[in-house]
PDB file of N, H, CA, C and O in Angstrom:
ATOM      1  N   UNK A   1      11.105  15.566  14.411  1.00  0.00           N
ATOM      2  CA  UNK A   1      11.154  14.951  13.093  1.00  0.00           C
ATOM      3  C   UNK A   1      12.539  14.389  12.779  1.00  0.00           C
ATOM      4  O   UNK A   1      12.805  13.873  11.694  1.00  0.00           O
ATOM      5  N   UNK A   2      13.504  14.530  13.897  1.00  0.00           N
ATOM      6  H   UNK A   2      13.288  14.949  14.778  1.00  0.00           H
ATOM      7  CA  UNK A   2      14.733  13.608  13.384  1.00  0.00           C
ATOM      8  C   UNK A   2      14.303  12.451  12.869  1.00  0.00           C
ATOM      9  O   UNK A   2      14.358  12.151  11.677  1.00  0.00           O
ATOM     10  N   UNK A   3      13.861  11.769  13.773  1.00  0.00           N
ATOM     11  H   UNK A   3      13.817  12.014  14.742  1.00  0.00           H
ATOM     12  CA  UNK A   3      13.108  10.094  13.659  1.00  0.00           C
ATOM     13  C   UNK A   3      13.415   9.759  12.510  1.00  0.00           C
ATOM     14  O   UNK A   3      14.148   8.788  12.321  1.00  0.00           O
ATOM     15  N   UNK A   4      12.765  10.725  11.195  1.00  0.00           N
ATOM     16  H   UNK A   4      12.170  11.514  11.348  1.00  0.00           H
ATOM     17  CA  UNK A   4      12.431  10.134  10.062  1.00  0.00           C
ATOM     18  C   UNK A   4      13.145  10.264   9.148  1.00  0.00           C
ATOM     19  O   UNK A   4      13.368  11.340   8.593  1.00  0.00           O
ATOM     20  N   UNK A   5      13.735   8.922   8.770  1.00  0.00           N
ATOM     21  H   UNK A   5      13.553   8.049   9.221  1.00  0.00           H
ATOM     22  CA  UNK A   5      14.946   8.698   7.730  1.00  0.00           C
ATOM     23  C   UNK A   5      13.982   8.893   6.229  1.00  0.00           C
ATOM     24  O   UNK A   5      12.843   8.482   6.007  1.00  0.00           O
ATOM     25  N   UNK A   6      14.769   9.554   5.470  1.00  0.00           N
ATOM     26  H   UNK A   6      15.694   9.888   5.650  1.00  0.00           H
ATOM     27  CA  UNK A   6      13.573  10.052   4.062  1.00  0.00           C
ATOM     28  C   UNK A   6      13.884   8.657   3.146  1.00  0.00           C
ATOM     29  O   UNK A   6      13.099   7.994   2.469  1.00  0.00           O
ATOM     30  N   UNK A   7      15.737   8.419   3.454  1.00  0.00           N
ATOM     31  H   UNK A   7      16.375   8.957   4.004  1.00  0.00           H
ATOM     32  CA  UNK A   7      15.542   7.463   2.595  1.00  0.00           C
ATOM     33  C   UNK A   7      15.393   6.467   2.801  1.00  0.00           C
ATOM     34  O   UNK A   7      16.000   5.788   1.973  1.00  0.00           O
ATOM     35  N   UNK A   8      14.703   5.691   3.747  1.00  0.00           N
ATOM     36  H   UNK A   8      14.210   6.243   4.419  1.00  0.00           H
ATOM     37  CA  UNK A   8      13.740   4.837   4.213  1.00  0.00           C
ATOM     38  C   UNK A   8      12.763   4.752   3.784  1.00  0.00           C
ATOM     39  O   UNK A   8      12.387   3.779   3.130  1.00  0.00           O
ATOM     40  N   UNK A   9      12.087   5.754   4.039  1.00  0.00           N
ATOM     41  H   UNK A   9      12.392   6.544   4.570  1.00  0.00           H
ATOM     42  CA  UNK A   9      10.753   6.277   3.599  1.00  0.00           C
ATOM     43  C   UNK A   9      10.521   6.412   2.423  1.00  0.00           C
ATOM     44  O   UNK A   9       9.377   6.283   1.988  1.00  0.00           O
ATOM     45  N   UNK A  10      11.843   6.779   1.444  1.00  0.00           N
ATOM     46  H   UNK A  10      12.772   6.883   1.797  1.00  0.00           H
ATOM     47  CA  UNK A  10      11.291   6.959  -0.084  1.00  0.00           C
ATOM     48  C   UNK A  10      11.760   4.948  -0.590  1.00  0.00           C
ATOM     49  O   UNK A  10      11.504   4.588  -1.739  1.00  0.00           O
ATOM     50  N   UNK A  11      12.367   3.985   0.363  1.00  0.00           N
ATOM     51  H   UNK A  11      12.575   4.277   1.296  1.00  0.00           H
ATOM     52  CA  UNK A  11      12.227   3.035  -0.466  1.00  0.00           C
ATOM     53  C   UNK A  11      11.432   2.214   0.113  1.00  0.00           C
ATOM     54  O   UNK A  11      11.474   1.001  -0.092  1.00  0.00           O
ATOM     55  N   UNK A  12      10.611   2.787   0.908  1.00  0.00           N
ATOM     56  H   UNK A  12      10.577   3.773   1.074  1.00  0.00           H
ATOM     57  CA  UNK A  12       9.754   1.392   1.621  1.00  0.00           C
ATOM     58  C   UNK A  12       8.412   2.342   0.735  1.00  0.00           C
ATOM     59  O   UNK A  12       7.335   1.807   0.996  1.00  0.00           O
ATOM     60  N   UNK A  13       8.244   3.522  -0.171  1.00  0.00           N
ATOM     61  H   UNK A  13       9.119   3.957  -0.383  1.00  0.00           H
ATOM     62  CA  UNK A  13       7.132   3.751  -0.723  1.00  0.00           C
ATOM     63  C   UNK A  13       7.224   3.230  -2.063  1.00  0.00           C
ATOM     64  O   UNK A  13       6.266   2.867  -2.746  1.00  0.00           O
ATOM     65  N   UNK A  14       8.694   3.214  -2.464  1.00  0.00           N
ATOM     66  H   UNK A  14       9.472   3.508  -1.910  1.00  0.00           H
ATOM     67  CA  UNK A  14       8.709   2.861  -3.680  1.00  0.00           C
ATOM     68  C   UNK A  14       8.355   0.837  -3.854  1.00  0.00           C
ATOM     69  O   UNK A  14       8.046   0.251  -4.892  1.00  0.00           O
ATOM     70  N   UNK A  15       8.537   0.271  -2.560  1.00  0.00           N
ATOM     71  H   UNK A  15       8.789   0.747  -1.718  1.00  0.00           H
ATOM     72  CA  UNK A  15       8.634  -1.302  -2.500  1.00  0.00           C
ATOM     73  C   UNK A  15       6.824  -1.164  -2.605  1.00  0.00           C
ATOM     74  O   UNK A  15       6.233  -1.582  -3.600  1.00  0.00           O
ATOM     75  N   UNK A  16       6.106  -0.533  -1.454  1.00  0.00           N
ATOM     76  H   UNK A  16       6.586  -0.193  -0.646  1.00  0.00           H
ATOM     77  CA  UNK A  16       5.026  -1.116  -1.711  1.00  0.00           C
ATOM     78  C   UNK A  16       4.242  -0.400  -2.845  1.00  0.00           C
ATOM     79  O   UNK A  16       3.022  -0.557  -2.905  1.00  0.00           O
ATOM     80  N   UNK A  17       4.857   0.337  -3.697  1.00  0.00           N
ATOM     81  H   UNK A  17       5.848   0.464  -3.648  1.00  0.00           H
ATOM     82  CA  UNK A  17       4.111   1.042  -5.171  1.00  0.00           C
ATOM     83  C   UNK A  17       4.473  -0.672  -5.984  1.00  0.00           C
ATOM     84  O   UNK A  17       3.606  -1.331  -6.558  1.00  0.00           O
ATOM     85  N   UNK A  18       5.414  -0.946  -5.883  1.00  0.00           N
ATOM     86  H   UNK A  18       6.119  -0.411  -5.417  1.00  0.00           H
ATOM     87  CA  UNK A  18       5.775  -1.967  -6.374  1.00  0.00           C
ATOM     88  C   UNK A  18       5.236  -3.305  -6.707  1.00  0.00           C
ATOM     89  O   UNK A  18       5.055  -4.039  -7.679  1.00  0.00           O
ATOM     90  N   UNK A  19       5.007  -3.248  -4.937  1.00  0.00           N
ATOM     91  H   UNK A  19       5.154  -2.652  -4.148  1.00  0.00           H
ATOM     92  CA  UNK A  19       4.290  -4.223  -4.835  1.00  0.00           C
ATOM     93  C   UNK A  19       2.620  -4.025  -5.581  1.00  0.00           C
ATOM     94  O   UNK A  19       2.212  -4.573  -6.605  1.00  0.00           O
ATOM     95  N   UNK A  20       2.174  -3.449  -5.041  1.00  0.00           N
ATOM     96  H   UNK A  20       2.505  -3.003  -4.209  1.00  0.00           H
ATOM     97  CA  UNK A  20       0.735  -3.006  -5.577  1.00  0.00           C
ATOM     98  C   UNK A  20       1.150  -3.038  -7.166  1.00  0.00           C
ATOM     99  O   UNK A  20       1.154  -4.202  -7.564  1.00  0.00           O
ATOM    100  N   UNK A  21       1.392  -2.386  -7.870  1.00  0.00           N
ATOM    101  H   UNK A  21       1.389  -1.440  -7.546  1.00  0.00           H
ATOM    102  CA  UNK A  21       1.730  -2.832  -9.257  1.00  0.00           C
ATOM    103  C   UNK A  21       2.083  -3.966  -9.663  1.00  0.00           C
ATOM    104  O   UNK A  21       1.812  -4.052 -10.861  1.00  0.00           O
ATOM    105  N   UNK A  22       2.521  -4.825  -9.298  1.00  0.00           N
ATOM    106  H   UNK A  22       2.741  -4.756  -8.325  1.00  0.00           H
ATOM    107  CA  UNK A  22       3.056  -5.861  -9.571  1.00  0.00           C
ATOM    108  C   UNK A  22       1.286  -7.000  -9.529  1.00  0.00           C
ATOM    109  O   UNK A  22       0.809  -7.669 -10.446  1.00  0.00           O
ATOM    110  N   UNK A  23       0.833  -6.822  -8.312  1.00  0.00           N
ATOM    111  H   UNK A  23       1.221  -6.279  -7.568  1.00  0.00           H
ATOM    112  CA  UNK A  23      -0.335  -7.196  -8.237  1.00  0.00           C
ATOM    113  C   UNK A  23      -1.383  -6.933  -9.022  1.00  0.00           C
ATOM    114  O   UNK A  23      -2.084  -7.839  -9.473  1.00  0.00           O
ATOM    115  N   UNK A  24      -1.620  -5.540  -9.289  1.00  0.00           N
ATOM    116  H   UNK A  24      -1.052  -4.804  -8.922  1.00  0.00           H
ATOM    117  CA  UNK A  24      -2.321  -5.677 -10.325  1.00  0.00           C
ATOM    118  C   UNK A  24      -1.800  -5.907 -11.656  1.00  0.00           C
ATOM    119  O   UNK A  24      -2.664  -6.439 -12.353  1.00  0.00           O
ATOM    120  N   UNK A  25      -0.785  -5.720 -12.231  1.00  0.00           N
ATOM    121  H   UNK A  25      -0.083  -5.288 -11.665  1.00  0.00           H
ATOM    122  CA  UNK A  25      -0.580  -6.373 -13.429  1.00  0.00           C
ATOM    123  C   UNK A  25      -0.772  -8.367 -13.631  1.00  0.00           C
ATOM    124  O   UNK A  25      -1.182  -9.019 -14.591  1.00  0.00           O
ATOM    125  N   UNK A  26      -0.171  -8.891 -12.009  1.00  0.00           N
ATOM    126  H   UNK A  26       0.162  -8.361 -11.229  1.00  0.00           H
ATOM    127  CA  UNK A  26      -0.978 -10.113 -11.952  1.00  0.00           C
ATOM    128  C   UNK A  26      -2.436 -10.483 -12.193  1.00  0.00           C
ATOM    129  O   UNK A  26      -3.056 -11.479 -12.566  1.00  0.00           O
ATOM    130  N   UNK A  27      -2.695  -9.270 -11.826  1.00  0.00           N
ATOM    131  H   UNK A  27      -2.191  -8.461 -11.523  1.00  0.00           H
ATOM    132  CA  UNK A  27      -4.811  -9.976 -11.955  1.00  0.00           C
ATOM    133  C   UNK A  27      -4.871  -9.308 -13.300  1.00  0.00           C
ATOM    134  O   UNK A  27      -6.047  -9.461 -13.630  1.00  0.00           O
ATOM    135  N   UNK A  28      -4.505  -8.917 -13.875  1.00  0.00           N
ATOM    136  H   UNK A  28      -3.550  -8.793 -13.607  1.00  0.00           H
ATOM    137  CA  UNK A  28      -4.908  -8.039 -15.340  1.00  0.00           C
ATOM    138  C   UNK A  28      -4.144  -9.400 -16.935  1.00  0.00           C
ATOM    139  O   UNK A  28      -4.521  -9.307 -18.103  1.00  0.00           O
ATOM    140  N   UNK A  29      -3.323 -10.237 -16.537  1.00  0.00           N
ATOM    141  H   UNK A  29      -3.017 -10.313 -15.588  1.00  0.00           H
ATOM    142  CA  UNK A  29      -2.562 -11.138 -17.000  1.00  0.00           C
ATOM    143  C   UNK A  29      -3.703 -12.247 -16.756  1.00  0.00           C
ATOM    144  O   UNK A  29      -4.305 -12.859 -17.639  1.00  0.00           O
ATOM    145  N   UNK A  30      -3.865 -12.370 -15.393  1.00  0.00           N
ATOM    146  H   UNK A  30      -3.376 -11.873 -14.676  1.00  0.00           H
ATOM    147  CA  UNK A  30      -4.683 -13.689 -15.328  1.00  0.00           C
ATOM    148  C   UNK A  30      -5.965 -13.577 -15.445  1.00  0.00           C
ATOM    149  O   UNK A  30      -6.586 -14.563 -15.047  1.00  0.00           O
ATOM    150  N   UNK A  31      -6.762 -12.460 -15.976  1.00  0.00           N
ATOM    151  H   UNK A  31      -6.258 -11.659 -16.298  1.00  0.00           H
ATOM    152  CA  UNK A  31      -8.061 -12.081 -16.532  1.00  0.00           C
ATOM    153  C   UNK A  31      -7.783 -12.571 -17.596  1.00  0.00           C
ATOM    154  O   UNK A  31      -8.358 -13.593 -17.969  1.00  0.00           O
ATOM    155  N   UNK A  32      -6.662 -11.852 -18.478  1.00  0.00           N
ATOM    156  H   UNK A  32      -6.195 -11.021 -18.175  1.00  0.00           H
ATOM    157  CA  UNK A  32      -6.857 -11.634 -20.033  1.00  0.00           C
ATOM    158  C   UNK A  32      -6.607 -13.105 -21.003  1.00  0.00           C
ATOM    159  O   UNK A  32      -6.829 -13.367 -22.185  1.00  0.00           O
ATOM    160  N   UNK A  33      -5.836 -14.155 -19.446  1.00  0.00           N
ATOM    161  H   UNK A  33      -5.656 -13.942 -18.486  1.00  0.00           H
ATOM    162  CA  UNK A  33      -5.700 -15.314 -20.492  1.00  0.00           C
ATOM    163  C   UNK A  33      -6.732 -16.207 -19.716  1.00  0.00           C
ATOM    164  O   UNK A  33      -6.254 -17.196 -19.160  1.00  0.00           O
ATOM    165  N   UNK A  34      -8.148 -15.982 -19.597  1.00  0.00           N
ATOM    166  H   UNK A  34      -8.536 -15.179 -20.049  1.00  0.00           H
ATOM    167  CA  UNK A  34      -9.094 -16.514 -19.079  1.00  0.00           C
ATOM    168  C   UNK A  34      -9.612 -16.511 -17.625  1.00  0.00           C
ATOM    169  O   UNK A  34     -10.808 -16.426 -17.346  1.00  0.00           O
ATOM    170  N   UNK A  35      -8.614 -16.610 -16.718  1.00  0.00           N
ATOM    171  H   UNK A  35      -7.642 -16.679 -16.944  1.00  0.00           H
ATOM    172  CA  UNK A  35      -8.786 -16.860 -15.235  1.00  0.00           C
ATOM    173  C   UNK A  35      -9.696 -18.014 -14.994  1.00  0.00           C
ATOM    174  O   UNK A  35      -9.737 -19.003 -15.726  1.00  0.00           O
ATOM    175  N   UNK A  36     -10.538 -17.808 -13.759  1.00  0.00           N
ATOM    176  H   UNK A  36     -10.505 -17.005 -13.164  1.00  0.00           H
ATOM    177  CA  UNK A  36     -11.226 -18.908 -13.800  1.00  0.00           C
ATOM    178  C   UNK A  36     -12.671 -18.266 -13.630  1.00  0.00           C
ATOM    179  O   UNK A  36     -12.889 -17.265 -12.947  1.00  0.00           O
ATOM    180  N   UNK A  37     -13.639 -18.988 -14.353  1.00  0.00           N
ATOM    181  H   UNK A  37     -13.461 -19.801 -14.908  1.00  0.00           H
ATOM    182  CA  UNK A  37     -14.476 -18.934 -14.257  1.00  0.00           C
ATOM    183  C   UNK A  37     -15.466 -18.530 -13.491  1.00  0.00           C
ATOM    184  O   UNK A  37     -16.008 -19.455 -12.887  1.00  0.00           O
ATOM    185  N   UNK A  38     -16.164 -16.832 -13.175  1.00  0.00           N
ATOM    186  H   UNK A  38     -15.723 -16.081 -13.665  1.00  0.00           H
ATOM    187  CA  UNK A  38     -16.698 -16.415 -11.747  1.00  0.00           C
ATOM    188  C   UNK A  38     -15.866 -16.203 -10.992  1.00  0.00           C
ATOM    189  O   UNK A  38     -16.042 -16.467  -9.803  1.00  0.00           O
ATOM    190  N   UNK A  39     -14.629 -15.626 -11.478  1.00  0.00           N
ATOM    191  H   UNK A  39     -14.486 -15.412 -12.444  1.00  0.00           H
ATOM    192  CA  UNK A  39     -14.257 -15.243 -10.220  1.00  0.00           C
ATOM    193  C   UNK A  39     -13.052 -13.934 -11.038  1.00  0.00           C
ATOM    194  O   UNK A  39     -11.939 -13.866 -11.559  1.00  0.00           O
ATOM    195  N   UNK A  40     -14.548 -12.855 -10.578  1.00  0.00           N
ATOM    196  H   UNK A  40     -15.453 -12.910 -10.155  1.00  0.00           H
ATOM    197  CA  UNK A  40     -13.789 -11.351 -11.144  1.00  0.00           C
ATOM    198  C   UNK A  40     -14.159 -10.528 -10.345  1.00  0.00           C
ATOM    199  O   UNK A  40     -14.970 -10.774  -9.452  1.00  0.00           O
ATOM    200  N   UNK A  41     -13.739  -9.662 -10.499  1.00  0.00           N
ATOM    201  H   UNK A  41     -13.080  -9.462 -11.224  1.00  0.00           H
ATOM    202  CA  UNK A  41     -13.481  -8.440  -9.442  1.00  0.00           C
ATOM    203  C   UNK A  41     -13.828  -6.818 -10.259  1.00  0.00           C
ATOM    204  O   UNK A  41     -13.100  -6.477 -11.191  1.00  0.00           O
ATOM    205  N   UNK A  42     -14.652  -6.172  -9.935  1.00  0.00           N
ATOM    206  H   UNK A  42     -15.244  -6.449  -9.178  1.00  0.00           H
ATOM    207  CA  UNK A  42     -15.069  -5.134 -10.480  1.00  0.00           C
ATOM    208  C   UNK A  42     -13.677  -4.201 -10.220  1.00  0.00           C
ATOM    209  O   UNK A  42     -13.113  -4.165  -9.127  1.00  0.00           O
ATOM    210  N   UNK A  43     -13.131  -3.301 -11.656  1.00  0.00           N
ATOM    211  H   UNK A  43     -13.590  -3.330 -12.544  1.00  0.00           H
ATOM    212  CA  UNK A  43     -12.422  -2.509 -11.085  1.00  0.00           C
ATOM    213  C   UNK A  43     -12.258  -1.530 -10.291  1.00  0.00           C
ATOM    214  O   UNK A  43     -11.205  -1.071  -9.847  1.00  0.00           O
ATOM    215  N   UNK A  44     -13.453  -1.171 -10.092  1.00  0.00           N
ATOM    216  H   UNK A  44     -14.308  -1.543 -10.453  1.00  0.00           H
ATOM    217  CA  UNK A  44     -13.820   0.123  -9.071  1.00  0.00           C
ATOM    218  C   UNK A  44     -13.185  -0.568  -7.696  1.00  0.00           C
ATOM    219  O   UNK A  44     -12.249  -0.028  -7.108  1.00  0.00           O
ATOM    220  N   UNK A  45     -13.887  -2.033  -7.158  1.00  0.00           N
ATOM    221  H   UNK A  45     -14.648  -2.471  -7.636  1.00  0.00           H
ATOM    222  CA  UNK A  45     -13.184  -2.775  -5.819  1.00  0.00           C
ATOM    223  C   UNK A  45     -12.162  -3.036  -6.072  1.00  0.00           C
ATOM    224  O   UNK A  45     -11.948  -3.954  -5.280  1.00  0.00           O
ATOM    225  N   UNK A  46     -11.154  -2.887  -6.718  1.00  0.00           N
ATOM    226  H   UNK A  46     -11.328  -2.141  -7.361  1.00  0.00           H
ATOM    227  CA  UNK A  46      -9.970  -3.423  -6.679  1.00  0.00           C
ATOM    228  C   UNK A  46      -9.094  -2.528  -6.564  1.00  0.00           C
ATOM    229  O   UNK A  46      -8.014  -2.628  -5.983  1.00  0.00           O
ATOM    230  N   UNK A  47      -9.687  -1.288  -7.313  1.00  0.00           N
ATOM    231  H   UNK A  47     -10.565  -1.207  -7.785  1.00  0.00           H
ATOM    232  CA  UNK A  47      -8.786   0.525  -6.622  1.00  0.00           C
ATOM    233  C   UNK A  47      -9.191   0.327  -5.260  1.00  0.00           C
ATOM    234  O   UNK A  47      -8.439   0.154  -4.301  1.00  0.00           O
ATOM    235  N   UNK A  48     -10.115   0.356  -5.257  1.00  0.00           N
ATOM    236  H   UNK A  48     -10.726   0.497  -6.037  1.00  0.00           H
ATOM    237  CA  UNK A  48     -10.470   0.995  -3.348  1.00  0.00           C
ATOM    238  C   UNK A  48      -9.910  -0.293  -2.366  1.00  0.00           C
ATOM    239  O   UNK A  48      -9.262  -0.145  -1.330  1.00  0.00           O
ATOM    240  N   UNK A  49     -10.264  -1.379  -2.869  1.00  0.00           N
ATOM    241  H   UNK A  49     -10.791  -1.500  -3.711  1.00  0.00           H
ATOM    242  CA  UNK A  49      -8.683  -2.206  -1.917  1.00  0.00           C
ATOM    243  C   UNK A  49      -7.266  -1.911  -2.219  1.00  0.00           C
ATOM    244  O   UNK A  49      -6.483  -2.229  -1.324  1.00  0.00           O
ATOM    245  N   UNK A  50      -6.791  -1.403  -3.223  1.00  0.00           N
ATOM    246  H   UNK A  50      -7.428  -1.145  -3.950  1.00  0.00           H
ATOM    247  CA  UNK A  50      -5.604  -1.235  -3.437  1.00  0.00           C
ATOM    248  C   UNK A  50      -5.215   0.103  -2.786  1.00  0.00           C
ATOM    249  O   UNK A  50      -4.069   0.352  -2.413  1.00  0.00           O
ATOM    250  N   UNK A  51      -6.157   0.867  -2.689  1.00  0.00           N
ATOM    251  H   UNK A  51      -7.089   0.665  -2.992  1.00  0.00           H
ATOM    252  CA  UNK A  51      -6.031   2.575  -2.492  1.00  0.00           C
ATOM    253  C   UNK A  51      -6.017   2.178  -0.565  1.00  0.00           C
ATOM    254  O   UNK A  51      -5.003   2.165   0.133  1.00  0.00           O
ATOM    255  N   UNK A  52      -7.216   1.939  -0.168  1.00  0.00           N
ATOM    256  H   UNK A  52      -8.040   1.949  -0.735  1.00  0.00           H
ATOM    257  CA  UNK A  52      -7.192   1.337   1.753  1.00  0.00           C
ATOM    258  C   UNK A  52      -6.181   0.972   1.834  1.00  0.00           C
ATOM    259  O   UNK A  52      -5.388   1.812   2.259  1.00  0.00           O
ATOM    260  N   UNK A  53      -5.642  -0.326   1.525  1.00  0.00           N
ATOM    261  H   UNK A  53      -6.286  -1.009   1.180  1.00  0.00           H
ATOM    262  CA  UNK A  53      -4.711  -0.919   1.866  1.00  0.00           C
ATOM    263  C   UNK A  53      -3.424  -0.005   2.012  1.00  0.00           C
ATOM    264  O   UNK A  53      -2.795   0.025   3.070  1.00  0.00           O
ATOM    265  N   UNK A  54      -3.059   0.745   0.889  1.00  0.00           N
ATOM    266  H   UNK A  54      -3.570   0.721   0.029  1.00  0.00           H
ATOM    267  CA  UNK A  54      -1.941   2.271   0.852  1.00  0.00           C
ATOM    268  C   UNK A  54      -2.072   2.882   1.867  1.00  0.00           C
ATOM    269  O   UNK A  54      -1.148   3.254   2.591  1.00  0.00           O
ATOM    270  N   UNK A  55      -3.444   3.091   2.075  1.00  0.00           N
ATOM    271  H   UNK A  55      -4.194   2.789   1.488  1.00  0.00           H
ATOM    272  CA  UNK A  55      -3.858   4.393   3.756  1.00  0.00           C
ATOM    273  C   UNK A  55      -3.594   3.853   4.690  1.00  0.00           C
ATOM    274  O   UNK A  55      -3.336   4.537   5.681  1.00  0.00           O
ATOM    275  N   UNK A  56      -3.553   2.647   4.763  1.00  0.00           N
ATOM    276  H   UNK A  56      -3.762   2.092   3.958  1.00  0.00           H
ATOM    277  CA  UNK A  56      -3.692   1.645   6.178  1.00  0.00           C
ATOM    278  C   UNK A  56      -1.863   1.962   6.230  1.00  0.00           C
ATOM    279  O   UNK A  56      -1.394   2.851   6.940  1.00  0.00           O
ATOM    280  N   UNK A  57      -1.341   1.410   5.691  1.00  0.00           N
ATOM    281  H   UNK A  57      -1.722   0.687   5.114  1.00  0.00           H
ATOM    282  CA  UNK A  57       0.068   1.304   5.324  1.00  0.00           C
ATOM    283  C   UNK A  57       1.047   2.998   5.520  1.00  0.00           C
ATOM    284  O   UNK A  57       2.210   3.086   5.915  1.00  0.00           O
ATOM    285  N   UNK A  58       0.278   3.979   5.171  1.00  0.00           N
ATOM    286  H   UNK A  58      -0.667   3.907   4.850  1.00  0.00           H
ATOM    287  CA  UNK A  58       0.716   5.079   5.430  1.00  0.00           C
ATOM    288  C   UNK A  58       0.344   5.357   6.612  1.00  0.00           C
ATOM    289  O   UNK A  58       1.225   6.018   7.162  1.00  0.00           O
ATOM    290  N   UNK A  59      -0.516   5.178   7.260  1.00  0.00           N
ATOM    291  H   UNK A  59      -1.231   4.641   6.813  1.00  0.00           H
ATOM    292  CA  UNK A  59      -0.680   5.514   8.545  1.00  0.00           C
ATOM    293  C   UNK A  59      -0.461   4.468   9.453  1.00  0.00           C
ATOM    294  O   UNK A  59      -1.084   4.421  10.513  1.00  0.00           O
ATOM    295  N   UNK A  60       0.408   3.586   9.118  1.00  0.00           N
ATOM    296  H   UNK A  60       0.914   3.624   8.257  1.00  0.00           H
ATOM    297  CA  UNK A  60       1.040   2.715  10.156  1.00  0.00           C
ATOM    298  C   UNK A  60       2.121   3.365  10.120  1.00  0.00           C
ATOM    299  O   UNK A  60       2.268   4.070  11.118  1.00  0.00           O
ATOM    300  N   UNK A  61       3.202   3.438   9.143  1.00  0.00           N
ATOM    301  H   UNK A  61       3.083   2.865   8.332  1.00  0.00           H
ATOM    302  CA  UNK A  61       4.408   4.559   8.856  1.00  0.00           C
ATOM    303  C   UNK A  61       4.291   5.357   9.769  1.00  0.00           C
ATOM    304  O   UNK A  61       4.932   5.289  10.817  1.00  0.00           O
ATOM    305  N   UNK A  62       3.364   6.314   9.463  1.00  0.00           N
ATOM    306  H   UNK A  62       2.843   6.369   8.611  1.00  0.00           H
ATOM    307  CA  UNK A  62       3.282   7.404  10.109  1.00  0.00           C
ATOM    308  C   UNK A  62       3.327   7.783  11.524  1.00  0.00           C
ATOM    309  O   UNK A  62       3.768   8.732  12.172  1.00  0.00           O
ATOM    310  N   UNK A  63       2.616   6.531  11.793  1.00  0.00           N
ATOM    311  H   UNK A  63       2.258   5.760  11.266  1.00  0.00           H
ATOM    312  CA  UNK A  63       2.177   6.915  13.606  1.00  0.00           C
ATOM    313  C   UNK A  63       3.501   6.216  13.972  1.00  0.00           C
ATOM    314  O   UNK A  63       3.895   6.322  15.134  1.00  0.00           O
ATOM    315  N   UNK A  64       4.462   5.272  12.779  1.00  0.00           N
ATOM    316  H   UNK A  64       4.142   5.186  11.836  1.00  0.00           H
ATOM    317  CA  UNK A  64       5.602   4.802  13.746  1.00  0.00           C
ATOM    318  C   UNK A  64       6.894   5.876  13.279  1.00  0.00           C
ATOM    319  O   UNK A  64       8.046   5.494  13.487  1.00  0.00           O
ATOM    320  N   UNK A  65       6.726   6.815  12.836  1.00  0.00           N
ATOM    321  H   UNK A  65       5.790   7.125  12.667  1.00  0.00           H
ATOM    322  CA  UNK A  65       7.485   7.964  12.668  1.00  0.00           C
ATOM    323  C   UNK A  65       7.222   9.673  13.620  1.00  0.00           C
ATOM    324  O   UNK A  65       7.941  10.652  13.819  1.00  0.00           O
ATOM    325  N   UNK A  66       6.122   9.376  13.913  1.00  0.00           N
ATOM    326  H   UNK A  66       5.537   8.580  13.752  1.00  0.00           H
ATOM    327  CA  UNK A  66       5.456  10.627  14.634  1.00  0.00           C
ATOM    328  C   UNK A  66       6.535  10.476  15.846  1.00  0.00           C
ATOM    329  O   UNK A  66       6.840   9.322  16.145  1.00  0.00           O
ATOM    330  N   UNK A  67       7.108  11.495  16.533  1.00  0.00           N
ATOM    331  H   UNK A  67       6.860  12.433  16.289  1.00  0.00           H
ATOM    332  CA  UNK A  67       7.118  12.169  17.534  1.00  0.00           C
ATOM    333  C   UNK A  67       6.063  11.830  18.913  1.00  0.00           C
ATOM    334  O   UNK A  67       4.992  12.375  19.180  1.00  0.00           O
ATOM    335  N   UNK A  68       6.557  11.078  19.428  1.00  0.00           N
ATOM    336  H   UNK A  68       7.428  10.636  19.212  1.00  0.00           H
ATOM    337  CA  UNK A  68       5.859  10.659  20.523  1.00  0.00           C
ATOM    338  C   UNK A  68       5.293  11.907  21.730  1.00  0.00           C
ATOM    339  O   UNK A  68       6.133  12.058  22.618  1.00  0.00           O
ATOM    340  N   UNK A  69       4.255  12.643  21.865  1.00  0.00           N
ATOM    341  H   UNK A  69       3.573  12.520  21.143  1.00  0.00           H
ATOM    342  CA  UNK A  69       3.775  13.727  23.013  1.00  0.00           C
ATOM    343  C   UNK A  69       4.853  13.778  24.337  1.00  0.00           C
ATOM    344  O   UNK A  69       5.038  12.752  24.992  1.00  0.00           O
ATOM    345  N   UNK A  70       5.306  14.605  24.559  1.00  0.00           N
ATOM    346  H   UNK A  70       5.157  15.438  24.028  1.00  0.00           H
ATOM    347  CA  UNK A  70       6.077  14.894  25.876  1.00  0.00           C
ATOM    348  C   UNK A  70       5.187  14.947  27.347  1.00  0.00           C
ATOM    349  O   UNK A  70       4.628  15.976  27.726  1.00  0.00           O
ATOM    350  N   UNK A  71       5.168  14.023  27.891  1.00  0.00           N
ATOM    351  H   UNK A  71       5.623  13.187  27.583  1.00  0.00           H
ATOM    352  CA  UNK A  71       4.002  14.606  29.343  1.00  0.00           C
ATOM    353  C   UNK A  71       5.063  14.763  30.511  1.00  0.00           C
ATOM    354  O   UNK A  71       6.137  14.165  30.579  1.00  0.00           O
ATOM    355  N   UNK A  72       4.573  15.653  31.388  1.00  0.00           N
ATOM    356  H   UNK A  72       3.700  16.138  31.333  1.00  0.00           H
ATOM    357  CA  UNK A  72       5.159  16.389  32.819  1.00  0.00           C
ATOM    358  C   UNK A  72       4.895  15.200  33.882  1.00  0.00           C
ATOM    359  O   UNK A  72       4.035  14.323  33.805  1.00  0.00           O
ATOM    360  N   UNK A  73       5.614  15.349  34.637  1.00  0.00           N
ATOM    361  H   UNK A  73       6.313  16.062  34.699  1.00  0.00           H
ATOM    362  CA  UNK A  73       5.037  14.057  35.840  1.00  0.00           C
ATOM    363  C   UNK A  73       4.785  15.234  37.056  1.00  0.00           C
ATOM    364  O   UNK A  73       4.368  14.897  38.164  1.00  0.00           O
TER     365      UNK A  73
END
């Protein structure tokens, strides 16, 4: 676990909280002053893409922070 710099890790979580917030306050702005016509997004799909997209993203992190297996030759 050397590998893993925390404070790396605590600002590349805080960039993409960021990001994701930032996004949805974009679609919540461009709902409320009309958007366009047919073209909305149930909020339930828009957590669970926002929420995947986080998992996908943590477990890319992750597996590039893991400790690579030691094998014998």
């Amino acid at each position: 676990m050397s590998n893993l710099d925390l404070m790396k890790a605590g600002i590349g979580l805080a960039v993409v909280i960021g990001i994701a917030l930032t996004a949805i306050a974009g679609y919540a702005l461009f709902t409320t002053f009309g958007g366009v016509d047919g073209l909305t997004v149930a909020p339930e799909l828009l957590v669970s893409v926002l929420f995947g997209g986080l998992l996908v993203a943590a477990a890319a992190s992750a597996h590039r922070v893991a400790p690579k297996p030691r094998t014998r030759v």
